[in-house]
N, C-alpha and C positions, 0 to 999 in steps of 0.2 A: 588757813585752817581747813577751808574747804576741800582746795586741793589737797590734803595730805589725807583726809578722811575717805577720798573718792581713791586713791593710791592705795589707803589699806586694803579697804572693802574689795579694786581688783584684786591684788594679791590671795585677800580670803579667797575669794571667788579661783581664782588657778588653781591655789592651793587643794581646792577642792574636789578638782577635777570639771570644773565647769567649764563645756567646751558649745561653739556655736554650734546651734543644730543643721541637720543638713537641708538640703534643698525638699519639700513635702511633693511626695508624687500625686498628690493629689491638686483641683483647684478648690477654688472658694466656689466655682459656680457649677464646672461638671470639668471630666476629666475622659480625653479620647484618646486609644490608641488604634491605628488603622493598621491592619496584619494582613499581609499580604501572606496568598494562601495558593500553592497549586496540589491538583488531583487530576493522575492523567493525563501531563502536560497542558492544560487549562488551568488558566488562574484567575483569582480573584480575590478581592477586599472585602474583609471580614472586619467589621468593628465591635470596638469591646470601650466600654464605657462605663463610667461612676456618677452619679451626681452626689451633692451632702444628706439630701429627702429620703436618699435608698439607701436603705441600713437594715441591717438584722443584729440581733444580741442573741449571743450563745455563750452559754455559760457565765454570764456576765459581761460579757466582752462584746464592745460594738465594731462591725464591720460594715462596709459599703459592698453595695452588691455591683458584681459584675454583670451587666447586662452584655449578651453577642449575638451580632446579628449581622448574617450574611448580605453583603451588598450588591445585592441586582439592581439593574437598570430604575428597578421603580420606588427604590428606596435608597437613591445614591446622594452621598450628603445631605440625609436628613439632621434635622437637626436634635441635640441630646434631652432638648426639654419640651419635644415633641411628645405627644402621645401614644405617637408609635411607639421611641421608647420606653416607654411606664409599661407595657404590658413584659416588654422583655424582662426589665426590674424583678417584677412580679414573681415574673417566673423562673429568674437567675439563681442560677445553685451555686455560685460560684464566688467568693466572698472577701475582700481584701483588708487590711490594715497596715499601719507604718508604726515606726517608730523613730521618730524625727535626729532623738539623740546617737542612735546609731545607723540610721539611714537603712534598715531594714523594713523589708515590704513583706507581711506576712501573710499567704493563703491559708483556705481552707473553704471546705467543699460540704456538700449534706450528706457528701458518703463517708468523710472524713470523722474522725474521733480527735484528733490531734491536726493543729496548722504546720502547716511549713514555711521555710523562708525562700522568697523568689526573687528577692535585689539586696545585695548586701552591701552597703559604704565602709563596714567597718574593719573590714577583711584588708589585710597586707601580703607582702611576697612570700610563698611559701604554704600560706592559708587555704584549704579547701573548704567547698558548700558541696553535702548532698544536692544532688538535681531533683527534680520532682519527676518521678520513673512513672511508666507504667510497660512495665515488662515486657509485656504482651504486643505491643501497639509501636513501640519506640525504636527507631533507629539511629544512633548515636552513632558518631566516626569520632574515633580519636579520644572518646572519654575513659577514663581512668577509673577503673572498678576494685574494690573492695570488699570482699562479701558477698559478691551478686551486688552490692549497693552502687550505683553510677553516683561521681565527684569530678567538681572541676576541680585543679590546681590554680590559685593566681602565680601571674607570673611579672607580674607587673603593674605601677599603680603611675596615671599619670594624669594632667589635667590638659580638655580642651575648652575653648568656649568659658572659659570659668568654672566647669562642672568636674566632680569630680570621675575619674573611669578606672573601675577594674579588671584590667584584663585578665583572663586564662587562658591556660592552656589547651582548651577543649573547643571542641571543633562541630560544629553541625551542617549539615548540608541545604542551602538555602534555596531558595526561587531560584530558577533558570539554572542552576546548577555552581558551582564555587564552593568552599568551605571555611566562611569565615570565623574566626574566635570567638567563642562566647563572650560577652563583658557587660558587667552592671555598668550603667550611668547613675551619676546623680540626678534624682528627681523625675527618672523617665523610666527605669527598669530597666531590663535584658533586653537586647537585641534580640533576642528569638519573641518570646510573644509574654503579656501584662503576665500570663500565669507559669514563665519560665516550663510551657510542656509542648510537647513536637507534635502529640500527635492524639489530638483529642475530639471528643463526643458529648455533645449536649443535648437537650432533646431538638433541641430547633436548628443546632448548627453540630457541622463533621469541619473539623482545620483538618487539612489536607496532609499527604504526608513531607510537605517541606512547605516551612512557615519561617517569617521573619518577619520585623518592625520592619511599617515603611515610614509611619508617623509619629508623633505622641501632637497635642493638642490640648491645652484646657482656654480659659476666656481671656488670658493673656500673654499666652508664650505658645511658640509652636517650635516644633524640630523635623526636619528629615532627615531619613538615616542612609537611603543609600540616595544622594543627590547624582552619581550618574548614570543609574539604570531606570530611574523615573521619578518623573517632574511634575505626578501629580499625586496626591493621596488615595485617588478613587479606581482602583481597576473594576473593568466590568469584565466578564468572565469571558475570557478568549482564550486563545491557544499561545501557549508559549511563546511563538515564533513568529504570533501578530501584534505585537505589542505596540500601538500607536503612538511614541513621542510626541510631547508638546510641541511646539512647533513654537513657543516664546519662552525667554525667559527673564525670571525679575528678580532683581537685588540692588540693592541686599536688602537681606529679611536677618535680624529685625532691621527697620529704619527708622531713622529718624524727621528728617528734612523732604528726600527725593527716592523715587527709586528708577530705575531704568526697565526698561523693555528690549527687551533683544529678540530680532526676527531672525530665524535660521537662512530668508532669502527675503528681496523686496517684497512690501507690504503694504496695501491701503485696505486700513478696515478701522473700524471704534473698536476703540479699551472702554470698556462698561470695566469698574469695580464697584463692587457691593462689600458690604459687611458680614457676618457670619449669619444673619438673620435673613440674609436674601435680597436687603435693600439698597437699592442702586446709590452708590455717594458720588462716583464722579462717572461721567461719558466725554470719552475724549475722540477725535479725529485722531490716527496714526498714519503716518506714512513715509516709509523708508526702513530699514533694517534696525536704528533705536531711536529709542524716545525717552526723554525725561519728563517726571510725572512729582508735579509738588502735593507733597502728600502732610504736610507740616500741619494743616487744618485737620486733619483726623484724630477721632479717640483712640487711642492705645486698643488695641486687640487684634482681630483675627479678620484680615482680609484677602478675596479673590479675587482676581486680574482676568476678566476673560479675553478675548481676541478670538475669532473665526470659532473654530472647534477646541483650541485650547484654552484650560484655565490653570493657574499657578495661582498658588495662595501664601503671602507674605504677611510679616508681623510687624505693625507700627507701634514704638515706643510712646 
């Protein structure tokens, strides 16, 4: 009897259109995406972050504030429940929401009267999104206009990782030069930047004119977006064409058990990892081009692997 009552109730339940929600771009604890940013062939890392504490209500409607905050040498991987950031909080005009059931990420600004949408899950082949323009400021290759109005076309829906992706057909021009598709992920937003805009101004920060995700991060899951042009989250602000590769690297992320260390050439030096707090959990002797590292004793989250001058940050299950 049991099972026949739990068989209706799904049924009701399909019937009804009830479908599992998507993946929430947001965390429980805070929520980081690292935007790699160049101006004048110099680039650098630009962080943009949420926590659940930083909220505004307009119109009724609660949003998380986006805090940005350009990443110099003296403020490189701080961390989001710093103090540092709360004054950004404070002073962020820049405002987020989701809606889980249809995996849409909605902005909206202090200039704005009306939000927009910046990540769409629910969109299929054939489906356009308005982009979020600013006329004046933006240079788009490839986008498909109506009205003066800039849209992408999808052109395809497909999944990696678990997650779900939607590709378009629209194109922007990124770090170091290429021109890859736009596409929403699940749970992470556009490969261009949290607010889907190319070319923007805050009081405390300018994103540059060619911007792209290098990261997403919250206290349990991390992603990187272009793993072969760079192995770390944090650019400090150099010239295009000094770009300093890690010199290690480690996987898999996530993991579970072990991860490995890979040296580009013979190596004797310690692996310090810490946690996202800054706290050292293991120090190891290294020596030889790789290493395996039992990492099974760790809490699940967000950790960095240093070695010499490089540091790679993996995620333990």
């Amino acid at each position: 009897m049991k099972k026949l009552l739990l068989f209706l109730v799904i049924v009701l339940l399909s019937a009804s259109g009830f479908a599992q929600p998507y993946r929430s771009y947001f965390g429980n604890e805070y929520t980081k995406w690292s935007v790699l940013s160049e101006v004048c062939d110099a680039i650098y890392t630009i962080e943009c972050a949420s926590r659940p504490d930083a909220t505004i209500v307009i119109d009724g409607v609660t949003y998380y504030k986006l805090a940005l905050i350009e990443m110099w040498p003296d403020t490189w991987s701080i961390n989001v429940n710093d103090s540092y950031f709360d004054r950004y909080f404070l002073a962020s005009n820049h405002y987020l929401r989701e809606d889980q059931t249809t995996g849409r990420l909605y902005l909206r600004t202090s200039s704005d009267t009306e939000e927009v949408i910046v990540s769409d899950m629910s969109l299929e082949v054939g489906d356009s999104i308005r982009l979020y323009d600013d006329m004046s400021h933006r240079m788009w290759w490839c986008i498909v206009y109506n009205n003066d109005i800039p849209y992408a076309v999808v052109d395809s829906v497909y999944y990696a990782d678990g997650l779900k992706h939607i590709h378009t057909s629209a194109k922007f021009e990124a770090v170091g030069g290429g021109y890859p598709n736009l596409e929403f992920i699940e749970g992470l937003g556009s490969n261009l930047t949290p607010t889907l805009n190319y070319y923007c101004y805050t009081e405390s920060v300018m994103w540059g004119m060619y911007n792209n995700i290098l990261c997403y991060e919250n206290e349990t899951y991390w992603q990187h977006y272009l793993l072969d042009d760079f192995d770390t989250c944090y650019v400090e602000l150099t010239g295009i064409n000094d770009i300093k590769q890690a010199e290690i690297k480690v996987y898999p992320s996530p993991a579970e058990k072990y991860i490995y260390v890979d040296s580009d050439s013979w190596n004797k030096s310690d692996i310090i990892i810490t946690n996202i707090l800054g706290q050292v959990v293991k120090d190891i002797s290294f020596e030889g081009t790789r290493t395996s590292i039992d990492v099974a004793d760790l809490k699940s989250g967000i950790y960095f692997v240093k070695s010499g001058d490089s540091v790679v940050k993996f995620v333990k299950l």
